[in-house]
C-alpha positions in Angstrom: 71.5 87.6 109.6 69.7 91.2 110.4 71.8 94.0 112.3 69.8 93.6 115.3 70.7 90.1 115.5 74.5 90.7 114.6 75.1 93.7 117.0 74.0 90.9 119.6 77.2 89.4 118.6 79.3 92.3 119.0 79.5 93.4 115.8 78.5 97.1 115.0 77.0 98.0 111.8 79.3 99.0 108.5 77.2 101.9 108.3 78.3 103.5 111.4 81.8 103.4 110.1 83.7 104.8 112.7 82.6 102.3 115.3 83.1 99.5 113.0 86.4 99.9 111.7 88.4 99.9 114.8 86.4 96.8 115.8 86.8 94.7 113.0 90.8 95.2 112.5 90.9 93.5 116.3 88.3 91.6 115.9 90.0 89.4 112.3 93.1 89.8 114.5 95.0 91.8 112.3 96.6 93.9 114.8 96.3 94.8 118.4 96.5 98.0 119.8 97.1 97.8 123.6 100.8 98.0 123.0 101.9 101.1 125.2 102.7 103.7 122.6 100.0 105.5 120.7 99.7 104.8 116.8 102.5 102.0 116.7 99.8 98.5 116.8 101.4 95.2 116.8 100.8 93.4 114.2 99.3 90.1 114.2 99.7 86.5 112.2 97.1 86.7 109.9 97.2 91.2 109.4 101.0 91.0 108.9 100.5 88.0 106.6 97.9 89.8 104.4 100.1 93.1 104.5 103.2 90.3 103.0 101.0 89.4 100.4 100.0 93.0 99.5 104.0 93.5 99.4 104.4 90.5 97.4 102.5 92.4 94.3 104.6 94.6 94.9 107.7 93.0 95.0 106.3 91.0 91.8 106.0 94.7 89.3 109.6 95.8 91.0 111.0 92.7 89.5 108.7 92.7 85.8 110.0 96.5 85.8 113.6 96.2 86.8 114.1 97.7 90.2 116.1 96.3 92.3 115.3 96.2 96.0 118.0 97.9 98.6 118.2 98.6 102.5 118.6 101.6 104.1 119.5 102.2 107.2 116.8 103.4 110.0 119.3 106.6 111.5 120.0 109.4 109.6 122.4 112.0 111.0 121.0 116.0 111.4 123.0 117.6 109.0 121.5 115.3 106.6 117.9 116.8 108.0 119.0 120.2 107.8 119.8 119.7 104.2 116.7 118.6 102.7 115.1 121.1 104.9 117.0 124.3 103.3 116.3 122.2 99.9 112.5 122.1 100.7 111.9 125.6 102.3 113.8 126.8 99.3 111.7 125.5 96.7 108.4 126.3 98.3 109.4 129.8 98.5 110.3 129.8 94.5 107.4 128.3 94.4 105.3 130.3 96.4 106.9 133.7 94.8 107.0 132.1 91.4 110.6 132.3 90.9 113.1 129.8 90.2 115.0 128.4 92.8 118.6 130.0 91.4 117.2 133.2 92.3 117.2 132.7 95.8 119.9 132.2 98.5 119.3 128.5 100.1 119.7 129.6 103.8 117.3 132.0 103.3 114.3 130.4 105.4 114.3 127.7 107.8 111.6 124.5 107.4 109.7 123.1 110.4 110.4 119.2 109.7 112.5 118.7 113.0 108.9 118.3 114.9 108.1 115.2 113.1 110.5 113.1 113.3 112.3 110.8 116.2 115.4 111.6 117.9 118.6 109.7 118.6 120.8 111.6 121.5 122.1 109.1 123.4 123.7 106.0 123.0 124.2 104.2 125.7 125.6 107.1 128.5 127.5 109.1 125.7 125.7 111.8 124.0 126.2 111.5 120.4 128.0 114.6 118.7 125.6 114.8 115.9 122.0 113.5 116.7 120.2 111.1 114.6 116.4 110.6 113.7 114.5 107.4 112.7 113.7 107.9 108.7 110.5 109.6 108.0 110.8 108.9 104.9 114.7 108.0 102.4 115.2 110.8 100.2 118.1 112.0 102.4 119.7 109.1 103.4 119.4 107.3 99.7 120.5 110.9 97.6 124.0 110.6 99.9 124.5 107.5 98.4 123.3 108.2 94.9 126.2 110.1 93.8 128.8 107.1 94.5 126.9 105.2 92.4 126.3 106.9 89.3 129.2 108.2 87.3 127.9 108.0 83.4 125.1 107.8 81.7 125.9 104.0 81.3 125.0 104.0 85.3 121.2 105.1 84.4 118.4 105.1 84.8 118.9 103.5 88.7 116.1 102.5 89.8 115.7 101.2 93.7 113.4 100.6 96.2 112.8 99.3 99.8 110.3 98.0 102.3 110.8 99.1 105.6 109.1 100.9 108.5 109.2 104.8 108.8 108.3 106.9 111.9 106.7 110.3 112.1 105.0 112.0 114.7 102.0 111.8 114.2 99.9 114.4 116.3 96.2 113.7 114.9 94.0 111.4 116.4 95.9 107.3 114.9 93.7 104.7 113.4 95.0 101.8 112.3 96.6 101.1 109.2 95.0 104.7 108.4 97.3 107.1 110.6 99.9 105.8 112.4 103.1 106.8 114.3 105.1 103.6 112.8 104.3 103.0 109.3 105.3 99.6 107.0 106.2 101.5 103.9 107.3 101.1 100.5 109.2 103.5 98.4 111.0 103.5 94.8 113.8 105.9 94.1 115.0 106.2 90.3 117.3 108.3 88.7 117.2 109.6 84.5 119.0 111.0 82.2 116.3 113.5 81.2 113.1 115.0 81.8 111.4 113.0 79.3 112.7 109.4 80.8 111.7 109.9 84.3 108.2 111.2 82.8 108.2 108.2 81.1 109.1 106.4 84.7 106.1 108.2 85.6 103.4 106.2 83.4 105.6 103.1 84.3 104.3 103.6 87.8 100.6 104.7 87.2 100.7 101.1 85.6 102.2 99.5 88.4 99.3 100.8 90.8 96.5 99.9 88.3 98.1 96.0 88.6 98.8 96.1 92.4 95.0 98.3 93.0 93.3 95.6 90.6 94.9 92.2 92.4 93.0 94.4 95.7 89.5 94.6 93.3 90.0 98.1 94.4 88.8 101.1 92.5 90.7 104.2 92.8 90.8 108.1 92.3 94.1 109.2 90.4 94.4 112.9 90.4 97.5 115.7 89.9 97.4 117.3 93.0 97.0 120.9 93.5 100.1 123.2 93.2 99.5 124.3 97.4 99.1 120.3 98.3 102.4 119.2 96.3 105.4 118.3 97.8 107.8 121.1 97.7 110.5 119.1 96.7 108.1 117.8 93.8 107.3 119.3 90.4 104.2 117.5 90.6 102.6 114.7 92.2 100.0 112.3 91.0 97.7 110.8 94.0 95.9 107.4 94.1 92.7 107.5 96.3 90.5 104.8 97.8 87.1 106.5 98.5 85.6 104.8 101.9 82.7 103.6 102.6 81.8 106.7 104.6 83.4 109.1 101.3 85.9 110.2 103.2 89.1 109.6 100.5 92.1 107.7 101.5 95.6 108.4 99.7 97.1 104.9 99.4 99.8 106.0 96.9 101.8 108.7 95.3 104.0 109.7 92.7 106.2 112.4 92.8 108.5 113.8 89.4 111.2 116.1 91.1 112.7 117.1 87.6 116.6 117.6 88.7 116.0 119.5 92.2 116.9 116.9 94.3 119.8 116.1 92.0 121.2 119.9 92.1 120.9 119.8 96.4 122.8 116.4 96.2 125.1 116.6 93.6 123.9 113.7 91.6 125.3 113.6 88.2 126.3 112.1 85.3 128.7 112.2 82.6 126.5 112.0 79.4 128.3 110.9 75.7 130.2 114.2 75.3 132.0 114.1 78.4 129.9 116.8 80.1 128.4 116.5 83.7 124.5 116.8 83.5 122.2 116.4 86.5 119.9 113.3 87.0 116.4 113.9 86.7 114.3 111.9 90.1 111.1 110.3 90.2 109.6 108.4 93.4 106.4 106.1 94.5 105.5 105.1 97.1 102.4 103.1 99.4 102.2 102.4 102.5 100.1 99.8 105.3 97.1 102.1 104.4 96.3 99.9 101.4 95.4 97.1 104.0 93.4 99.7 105.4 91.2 100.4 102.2 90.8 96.7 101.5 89.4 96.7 105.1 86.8 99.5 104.3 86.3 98.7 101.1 85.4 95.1 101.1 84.1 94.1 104.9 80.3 94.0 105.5 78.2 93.3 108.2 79.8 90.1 109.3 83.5 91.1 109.5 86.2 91.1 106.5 86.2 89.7 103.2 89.6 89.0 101.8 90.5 89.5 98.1 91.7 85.9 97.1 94.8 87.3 96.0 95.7 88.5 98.8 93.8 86.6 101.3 96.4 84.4 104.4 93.7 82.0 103.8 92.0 81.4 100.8 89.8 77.8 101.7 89.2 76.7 105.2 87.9 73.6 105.6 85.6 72.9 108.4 85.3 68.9 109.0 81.9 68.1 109.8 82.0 65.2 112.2 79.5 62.5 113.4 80.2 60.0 116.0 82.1 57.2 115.4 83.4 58.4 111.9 85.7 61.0 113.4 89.0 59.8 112.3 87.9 59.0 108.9 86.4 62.7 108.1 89.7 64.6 109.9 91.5 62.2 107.5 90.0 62.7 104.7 90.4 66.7 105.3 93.4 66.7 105.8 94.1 64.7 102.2 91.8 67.3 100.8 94.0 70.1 101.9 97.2 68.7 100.9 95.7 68.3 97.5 94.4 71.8 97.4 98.1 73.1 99.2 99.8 71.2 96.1 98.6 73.1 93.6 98.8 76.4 95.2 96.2 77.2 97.5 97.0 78.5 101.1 94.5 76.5 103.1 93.9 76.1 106.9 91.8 72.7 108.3 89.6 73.8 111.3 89.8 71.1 114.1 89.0 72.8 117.1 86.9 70.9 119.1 84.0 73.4 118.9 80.7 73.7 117.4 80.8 74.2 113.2 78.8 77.8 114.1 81.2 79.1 116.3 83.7 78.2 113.3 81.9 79.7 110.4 81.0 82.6 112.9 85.3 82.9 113.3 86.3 83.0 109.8 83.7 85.0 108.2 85.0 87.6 110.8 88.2 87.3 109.4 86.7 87.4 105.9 88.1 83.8 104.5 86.8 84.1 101.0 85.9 80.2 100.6 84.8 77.5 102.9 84.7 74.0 102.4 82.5 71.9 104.8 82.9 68.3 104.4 81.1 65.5 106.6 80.3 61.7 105.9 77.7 62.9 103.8 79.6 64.3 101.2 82.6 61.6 102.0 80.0 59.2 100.4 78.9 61.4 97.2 82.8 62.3 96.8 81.9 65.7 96.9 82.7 69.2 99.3 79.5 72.0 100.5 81.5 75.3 99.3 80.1 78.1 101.0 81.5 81.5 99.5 82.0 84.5 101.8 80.1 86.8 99.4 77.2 84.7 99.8 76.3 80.7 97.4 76.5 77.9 98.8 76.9 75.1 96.2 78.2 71.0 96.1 81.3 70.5 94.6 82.7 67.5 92.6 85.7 65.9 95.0 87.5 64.8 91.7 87.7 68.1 89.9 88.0 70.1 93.1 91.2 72.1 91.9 89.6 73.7 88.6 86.4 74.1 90.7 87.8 75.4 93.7 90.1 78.4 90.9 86.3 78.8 89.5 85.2 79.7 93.2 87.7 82.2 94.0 87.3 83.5 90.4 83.5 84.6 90.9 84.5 85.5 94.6 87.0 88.1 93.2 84.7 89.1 90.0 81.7 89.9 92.8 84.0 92.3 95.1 85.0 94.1 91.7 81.3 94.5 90.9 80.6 95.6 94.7 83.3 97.6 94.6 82.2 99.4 91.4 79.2 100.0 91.9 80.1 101.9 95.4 81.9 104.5 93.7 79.4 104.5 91.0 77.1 106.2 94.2 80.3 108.2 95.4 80.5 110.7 92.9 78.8 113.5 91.9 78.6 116.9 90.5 79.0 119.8 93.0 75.9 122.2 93.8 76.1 125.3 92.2 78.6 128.3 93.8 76.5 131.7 93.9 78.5 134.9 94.2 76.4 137.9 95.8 78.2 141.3 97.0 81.7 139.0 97.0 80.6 136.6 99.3 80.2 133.1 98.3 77.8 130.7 99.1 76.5 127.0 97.9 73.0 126.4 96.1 72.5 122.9 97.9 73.7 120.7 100.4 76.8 119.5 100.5 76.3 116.1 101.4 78.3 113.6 103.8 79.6 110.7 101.8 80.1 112.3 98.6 83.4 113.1 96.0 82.4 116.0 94.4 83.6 117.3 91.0 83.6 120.5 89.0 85.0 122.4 85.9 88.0 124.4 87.0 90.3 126.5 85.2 90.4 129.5 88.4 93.5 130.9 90.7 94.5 129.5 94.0 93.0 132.1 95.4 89.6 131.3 94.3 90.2 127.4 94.6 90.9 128.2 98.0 87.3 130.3 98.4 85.6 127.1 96.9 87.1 124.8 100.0 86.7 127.0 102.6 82.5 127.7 100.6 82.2 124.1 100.7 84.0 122.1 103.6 85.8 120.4 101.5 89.8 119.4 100.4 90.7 119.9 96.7 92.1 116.3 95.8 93.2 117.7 92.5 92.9 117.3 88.4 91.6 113.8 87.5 93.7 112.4 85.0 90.7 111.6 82.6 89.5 115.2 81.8 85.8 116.3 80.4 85.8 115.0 77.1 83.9 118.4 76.2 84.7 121.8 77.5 82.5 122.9 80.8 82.3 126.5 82.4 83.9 127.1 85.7 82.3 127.3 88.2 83.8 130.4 89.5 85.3 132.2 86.0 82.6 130.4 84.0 85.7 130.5 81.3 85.5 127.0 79.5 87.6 124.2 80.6 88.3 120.4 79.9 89.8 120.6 83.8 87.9 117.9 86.0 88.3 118.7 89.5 87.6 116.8 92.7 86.5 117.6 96.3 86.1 115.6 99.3 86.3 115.0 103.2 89.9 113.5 103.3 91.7 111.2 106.0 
């Protein structure tokens, strides 16, 4: 169907992103967003369903990796805020004066986290003696607790996690799933003997999101992000990015290696094989409802969503086509179909709405259904089903060998989004124009054009990173982890450098 034709429908164009987003995550019913407080959507049956799935993955690597899953309570009290805050503001300004943390007094500076978070005052009529604050995120709350459970190096490594909602305040314009107030969140805490294990936790995670990102057919950025645009708390951070279909990047995960800071504010040690106390070394990861959000952007088309089978609420809807007089023996025989295809696995929905089959195909391809089955006296008598996938084929299908067919269907379904979705970066990214320098000023040979990661050779100072952003527009999202296999010239020193950089227009 053209776009003229569809826009009659109510459905904007994909190309006009910003109008079509916000109208198809209502529109599949994923979430609505008339509740009374700005950024915190209700979610839905068939969103919060899809989101379950997406944690399934999860939940499936925590187990193959050996995490165990815990539950943290929502309120943490001030002091516990004040804490990481001296922690944080002390280790940006190390950082910032390139010192090492010892070398500075920890009450030194105060940090500004207190404006985005939730209070707690009151309970009830009585005015609680120390406030509380609804978790922006668990380092505090799960680093109290760390230190009662770890006594000897027999303890480690710990590894935890959790799936819960955290709450900032979130002052930006909200979008859902993209940038919200209350987030569905998942996080993994682990604690090391050394350095070297919790690197080594590292490339356990990066392998974790190349499982969970592949199950979503989604290709992804993964960069070490800037010194300025790391965590304080961090010794580095790795970032996985989802580029959009308008380029704008998402960050759907992180990674963070805190080496033993954390474990020096909070006390957590260990006794190692000599009988002396060493600190823990901390690594975390963690994703959030955003990855909804990039399957959303990444996959949908003109027509509404289109739902990775993996993670799709429903994979095969069948549509009974009906003819009069023979009604009760076609909703019969789908509803045997669907037990069948139930039975071994599939999660399946029988359409029986007394409507028109139109309005039905109209309904789920909005919803982005990745198979549907039609199946009318017609194909009752040739003991076969009309499979129509939602990235386009429509073929018969053999009603005895249904199961291995159906498996077949979802197969190409999910190899055709990978291909989609490759060949959309494949467009994304491209070298920057060239930075000219005349009299100190800076200026770009070129456009710099919407829609677009760019990337460079870069081996310069923050200082002149930050004269290529502010040049260009853009965001530095960091050092890609594959670097140039050959050495390029910066583009500002014009020293030579294996350093792949990229720049974009971020969310």
């Amino acid at each position: 169907m053209s776009g003229p034709a569809k826009a009659k429908r109510g459905i904007p164009q994909k190309e006009d992103f910003n109008e079509w987003y916000p109208f198809i995550v209502e529109a599949a019913e994923l979430v609505d967003k008339r509740y009374p407080i700005k950024g915190m959507d209700v979610w839905r049956p068939y969103g919060w369903k899809a989101m379950r799935l997406i944690d399934g993955l999860t939940h499936a690597e925590m187990e193959r990796s050996e995490h165990e899953e815990y539950r943290f309570p929502l309120l943490i009290p001030e002091n516990l805020l004040e804490k990481e805050n001296r922690l944080v503001a002390l280790l940006k300004k190390a950082r910032d004066e390139g010192v090492e943390p010892e070398e500075l007094r920890i009450d030194e500076d105060e940090a500004g986290f207190k404006k985005e978070v939730y209070w707690v005052k009151h309970a009830g009529e009585n005015e609680l003696d120390i406030p509380m604050f609804l978790r922006p995120t668990s380092e505090t709350a799960m680093y109290t607790m760390f230190p009662l459970w770890i006594r000897s190096h027999a303890d480690l490594p710990l590894k935890t996690y959790q799936m819960v909602n955290t709450f900032r305040y979130e002052t930006k314009q909200t979008r859902s799933f993209i940038r919200v107030r209350e987030i569905h969140f998942f996080e993994a805490h682990t604690a090391h003997i050394d350095e070297a294990c919790a690197s080594r936790q590292i490339d356990e995670d990066l392998e974790i999101v190349g499982n969970i990102m592949a199950a979503m057919c989604l290709p992804v950025l993964i960069s070490k992000r800037p010194v300025w645009d790391t965590f304080p708390g961090a010794w580095y951070t790795i970032a996985i990015d989802v580029v959009m279909p308008n380029g704008r990047t998402l960050q759907v995960a992180s990674v963070h290696h805190y080496r033993d800071q954390w474990a020096k504010a909070f006390d957590i040690k260990y006794e190692d094989e000599n009988g002396e106390f060493q600190n823990c070394h901390q690594t975390t990861y963690g994703m959030s409802e955003r990855l909804l959000g990039a399957v959303v952007g990444m996959h949908g088309d003109d027509s509404g969503l289109i739902m990775p089978p993996k993670i799709a609420p429903i994979q095969i809807v069948i549509i009974p086509v009906l003819k009069k007089g023979q009604e009760e023996m076609v909703n019969e025989s789908a509803s045997q179909l669907a037990n069948e295809l139930r039975a071994a696995g599939f999660r399946v929905k029988v359409d029986s709405r007394d409507m028109r089959p139109g309005q039905k195909y109209y309904d789920w391809e909005i919803k982005g259904v990745p198979l549907r089955f039609e199946l009318g006296p017609r194909d009752i008598d040739k003991n076969s089903v009309f499979a129509a996938r939602r990235t386009g084929g429509k073929t018969p299908l053999d009603r005895s060998e249904i199961i291995t067919l159906a498996h077949a269907q979802l197969a190409e379904i999910e190899s055709e989004l990978i291909q989609r979705a490759a060949q959309h970066m494949k467009g994304k990214t491209q070298p920057l124009p060239e930075l000219i320098e005349c009299d100190g000023k800076w200026t770009v040979e070129g456009e710099i054009a919407d829609g677009v990661v760019f990337e460079i050779a870069f081996d310069g100072s923050d200082a002149e990173a930050e004269i290529i952003e502010r040049t260009c527009g853009l965001t530095f999202l960091g050092d890609a982890v594959e670097a140039y296999s050959e050495p390029k010239p910066c583009v500002i020193t014009g020293n030579n450098t294996k350093r792949r950089v990229w720049l974009a227009r971020t969310y």
